[in-house]
VOBA-1610 file (N, C-alpha, C; in pm, whole numbers, padded with zeros to 5 digits, always signed):
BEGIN
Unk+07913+14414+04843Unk+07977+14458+04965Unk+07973+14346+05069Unk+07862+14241+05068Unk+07885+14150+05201Unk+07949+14078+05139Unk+07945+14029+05000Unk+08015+13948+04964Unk+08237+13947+05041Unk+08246+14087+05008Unk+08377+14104+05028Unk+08403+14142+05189Unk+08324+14153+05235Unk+08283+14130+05431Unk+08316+13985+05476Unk+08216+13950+05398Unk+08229+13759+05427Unk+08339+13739+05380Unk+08405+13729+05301Unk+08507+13657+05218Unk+08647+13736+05336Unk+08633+13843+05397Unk+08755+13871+05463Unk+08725+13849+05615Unk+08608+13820+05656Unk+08572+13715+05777Unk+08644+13571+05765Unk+08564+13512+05673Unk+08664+13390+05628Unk+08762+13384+05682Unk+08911+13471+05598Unk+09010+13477+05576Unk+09096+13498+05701Unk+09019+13595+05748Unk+09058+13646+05903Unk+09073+13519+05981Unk+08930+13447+05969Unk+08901+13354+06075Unk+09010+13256+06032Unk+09056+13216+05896Unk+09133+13059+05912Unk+09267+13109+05912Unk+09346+13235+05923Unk+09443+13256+05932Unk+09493+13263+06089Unk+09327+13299+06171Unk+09368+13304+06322Unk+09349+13185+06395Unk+09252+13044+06317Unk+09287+12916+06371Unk+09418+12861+06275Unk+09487+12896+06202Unk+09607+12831+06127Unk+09737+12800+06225Unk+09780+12714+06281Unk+09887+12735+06335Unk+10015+12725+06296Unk+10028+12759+06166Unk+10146+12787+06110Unk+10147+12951+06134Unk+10017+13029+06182Unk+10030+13178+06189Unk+09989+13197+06328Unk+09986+13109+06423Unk+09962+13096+06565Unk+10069+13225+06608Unk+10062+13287+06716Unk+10173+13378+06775Unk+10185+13422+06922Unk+10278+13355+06996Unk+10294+13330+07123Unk+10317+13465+07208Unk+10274+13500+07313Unk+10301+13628+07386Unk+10493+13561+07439Unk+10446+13466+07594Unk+10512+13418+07645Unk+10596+13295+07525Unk+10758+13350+07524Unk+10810+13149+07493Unk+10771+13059+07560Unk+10831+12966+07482Unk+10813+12814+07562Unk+10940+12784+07618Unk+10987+12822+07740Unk+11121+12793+07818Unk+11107+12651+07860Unk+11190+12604+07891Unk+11197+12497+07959Unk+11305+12510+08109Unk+11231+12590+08179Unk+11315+12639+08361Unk+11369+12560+08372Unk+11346+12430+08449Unk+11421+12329+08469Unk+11557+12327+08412Unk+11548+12303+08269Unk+11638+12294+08241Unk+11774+12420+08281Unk+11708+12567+08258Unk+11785+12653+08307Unk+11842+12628+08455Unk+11767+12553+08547Unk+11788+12548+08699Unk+11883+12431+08709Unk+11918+12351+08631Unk+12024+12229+08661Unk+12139+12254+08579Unk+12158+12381+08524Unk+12248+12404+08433Unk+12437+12397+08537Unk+12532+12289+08478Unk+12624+12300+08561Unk+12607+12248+08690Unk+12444+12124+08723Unk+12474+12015+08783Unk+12517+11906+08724Unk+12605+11835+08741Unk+12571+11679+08694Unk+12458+11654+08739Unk+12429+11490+08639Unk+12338+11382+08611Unk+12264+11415+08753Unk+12118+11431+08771Unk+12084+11414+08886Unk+12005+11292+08851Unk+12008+11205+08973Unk+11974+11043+08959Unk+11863+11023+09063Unk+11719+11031+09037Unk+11626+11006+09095Unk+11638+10880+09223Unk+11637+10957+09367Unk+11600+10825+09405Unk+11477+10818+09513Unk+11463+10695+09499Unk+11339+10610+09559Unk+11331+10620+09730Unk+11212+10691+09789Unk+11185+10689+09881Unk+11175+10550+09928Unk+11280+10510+10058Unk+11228+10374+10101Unk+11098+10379+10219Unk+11079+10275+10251Unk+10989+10213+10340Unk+11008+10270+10484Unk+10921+10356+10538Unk+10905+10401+10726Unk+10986+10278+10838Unk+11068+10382+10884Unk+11135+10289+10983Unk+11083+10328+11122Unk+11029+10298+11178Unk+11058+10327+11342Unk+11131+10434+11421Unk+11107+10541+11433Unk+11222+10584+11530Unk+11308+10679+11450Unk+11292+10701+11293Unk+11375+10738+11225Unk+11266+10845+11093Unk+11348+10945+11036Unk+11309+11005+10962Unk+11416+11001+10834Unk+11348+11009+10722Unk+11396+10992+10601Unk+11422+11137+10552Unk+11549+11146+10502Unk+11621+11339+10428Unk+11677+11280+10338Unk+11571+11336+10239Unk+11624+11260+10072Unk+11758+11354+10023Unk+11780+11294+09947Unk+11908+11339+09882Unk+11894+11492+09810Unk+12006+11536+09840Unk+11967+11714+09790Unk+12097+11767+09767Unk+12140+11855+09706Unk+12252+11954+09670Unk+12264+12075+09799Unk+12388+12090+09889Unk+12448+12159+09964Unk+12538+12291+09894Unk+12528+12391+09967Unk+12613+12469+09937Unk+12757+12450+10038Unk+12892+12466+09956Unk+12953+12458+10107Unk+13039+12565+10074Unk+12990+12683+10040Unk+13054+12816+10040Unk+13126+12848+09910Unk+13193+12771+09845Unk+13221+12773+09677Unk+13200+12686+09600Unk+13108+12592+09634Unk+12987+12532+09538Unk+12914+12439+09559Unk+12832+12372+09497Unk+12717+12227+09559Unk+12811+12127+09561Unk+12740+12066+09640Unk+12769+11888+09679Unk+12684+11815+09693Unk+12645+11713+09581Unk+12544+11623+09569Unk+12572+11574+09756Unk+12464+11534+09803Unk+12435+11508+09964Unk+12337+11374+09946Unk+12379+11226+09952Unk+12279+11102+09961Unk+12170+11145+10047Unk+12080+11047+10003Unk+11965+11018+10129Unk+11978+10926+10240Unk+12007+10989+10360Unk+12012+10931+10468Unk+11921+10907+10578Unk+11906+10837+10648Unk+11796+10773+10826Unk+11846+10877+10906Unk+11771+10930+10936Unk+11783+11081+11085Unk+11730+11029+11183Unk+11783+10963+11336Unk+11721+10964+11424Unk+11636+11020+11428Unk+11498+11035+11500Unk+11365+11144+11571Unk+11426+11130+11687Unk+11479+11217+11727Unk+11510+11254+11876Unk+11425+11388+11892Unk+11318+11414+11881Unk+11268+11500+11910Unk+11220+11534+12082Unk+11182+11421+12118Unk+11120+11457+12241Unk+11309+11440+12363Unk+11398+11444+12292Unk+11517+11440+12420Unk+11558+11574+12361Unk+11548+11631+12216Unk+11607+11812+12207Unk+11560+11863+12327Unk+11625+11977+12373Unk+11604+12078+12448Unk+11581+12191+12398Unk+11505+12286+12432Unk+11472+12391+12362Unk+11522+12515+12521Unk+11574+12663+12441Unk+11631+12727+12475Unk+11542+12885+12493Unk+11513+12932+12604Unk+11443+13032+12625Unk+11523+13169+12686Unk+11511+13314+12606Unk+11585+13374+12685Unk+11503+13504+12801Unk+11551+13486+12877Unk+11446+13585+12978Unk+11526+13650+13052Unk+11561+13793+13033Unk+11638+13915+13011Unk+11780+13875+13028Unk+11846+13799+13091Unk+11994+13834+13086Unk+12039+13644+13156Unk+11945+13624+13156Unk+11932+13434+13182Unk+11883+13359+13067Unk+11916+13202+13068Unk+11890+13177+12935Unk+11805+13072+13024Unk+11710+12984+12975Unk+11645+12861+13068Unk+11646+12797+12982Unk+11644+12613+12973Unk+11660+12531+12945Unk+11552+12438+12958Unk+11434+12394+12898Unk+11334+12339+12906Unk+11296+12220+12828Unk+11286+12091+12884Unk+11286+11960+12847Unk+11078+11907+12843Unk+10987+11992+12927Unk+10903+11970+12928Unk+10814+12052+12818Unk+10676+12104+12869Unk+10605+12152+12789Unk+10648+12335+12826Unk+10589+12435+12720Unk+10631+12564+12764Unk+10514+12578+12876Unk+10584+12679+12964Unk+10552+12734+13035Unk+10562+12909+13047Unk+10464+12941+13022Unk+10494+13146+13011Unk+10504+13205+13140Unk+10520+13257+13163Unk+10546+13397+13297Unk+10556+13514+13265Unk+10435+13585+13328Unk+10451+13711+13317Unk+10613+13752+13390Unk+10590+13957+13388Unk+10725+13976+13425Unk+10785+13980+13578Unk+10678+13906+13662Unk+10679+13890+13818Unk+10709+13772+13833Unk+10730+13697+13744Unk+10728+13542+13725Unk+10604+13460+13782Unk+10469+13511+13779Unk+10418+13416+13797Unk+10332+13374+13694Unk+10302+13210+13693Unk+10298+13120+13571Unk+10146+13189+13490Unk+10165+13198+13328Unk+10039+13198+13266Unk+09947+13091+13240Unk+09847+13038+13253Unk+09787+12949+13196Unk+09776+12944+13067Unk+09768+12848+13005Unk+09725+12895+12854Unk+09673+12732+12785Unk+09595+12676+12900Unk+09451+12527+12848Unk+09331+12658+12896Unk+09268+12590+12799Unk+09133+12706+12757Unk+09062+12648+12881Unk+09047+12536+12947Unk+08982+12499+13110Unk+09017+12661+13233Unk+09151+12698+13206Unk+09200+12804+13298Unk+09128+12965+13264Unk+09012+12936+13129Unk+08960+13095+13097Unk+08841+13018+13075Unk+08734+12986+13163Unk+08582+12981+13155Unk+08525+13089+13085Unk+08394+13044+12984Unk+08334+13101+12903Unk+08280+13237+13005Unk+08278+13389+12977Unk+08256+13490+13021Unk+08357+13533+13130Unk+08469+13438+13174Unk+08529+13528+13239Unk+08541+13648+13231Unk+08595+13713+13056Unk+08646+13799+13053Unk+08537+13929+13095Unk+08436+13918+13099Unk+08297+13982+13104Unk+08291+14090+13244Unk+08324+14135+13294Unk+08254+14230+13432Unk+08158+14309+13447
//
C-alpha cells in the first residue's frame, strides 16, 4: 500500500512540475499590442536637453473628433507667472495676477500664513 502511495506522489509531483502539463488561469495577452491596434509606426522620440524658460510636451496622439493625429514634440513657453487666473464671486468674475486672496461673505480679507493663527488661539 505505501508502495502505490509513493509511486502516485511521484507521479503527481512530476506531472505538476512538467511544463508541458503546466496550466495557465490568466493568458498571456500582449495589451499593448491590443492598444496600438490601427496606429501607425509609433517612432520613439528622445527627450532633449532643459531649455530656459521653456517646457518640453512630448509627442502624443490627439483626438480631433473622427480620429488621432500623431502631434510632434514641441518647446511650450512657461508663462506661468503672466497667466491670469479667474475667480467667480456671485454674479462678478475677478481677475487675479497676484497671490489668492479669500474673503469671507462681507468681503473682509481671510488670512491663511499660519503667523495670522498663533498656537492656542483657537482655545477660550
Amino acid at each position: 500500500m505505501n508502495a502505490i502511495l509513493r509511486t502516485t506522489l511521484v507521479v503527481a509531483g512530476l506531472a505538476a512540475a512538467s511544463p508541458a502539463l503546466a496550466w495557465n488561469v490568466w493568458p498571456d495577452v500582449d495589451f499593448e499590442w491590443y492598444a496600438n491596434v490601427g496606429r501607425p509606426n509609433v517612432t520613439v522620440e528622445a527627450h532633449p536637453a532643459p531649455r530656459a524658460g521653456y517646457i518640453w510636451s512630448p509627442a502624443r496622439y490627439d483626438w480631433t473628433g473622427t480620429r488621432q493625429v500623431y502631434v510632434p514634440g514641441v518647446w511650450v513657453k512657461d508663462d506661468y507667472d503672466q497667466q491670469s487666473a479667474s475667480y467667480a464671486r456671485g454674479t462678478t468674475v475677478i481677475y487675479s495676477t497676484g497671490p489668492l486672496e479669500l474673503r469671507d461673505r462681507d468681503g473682509n480679507v481671510i488670512p491663511i500664513t499660519a503667523d495670522a493663527y498663533p498656537v492656542g488661539s483657537a482655545v477660550r
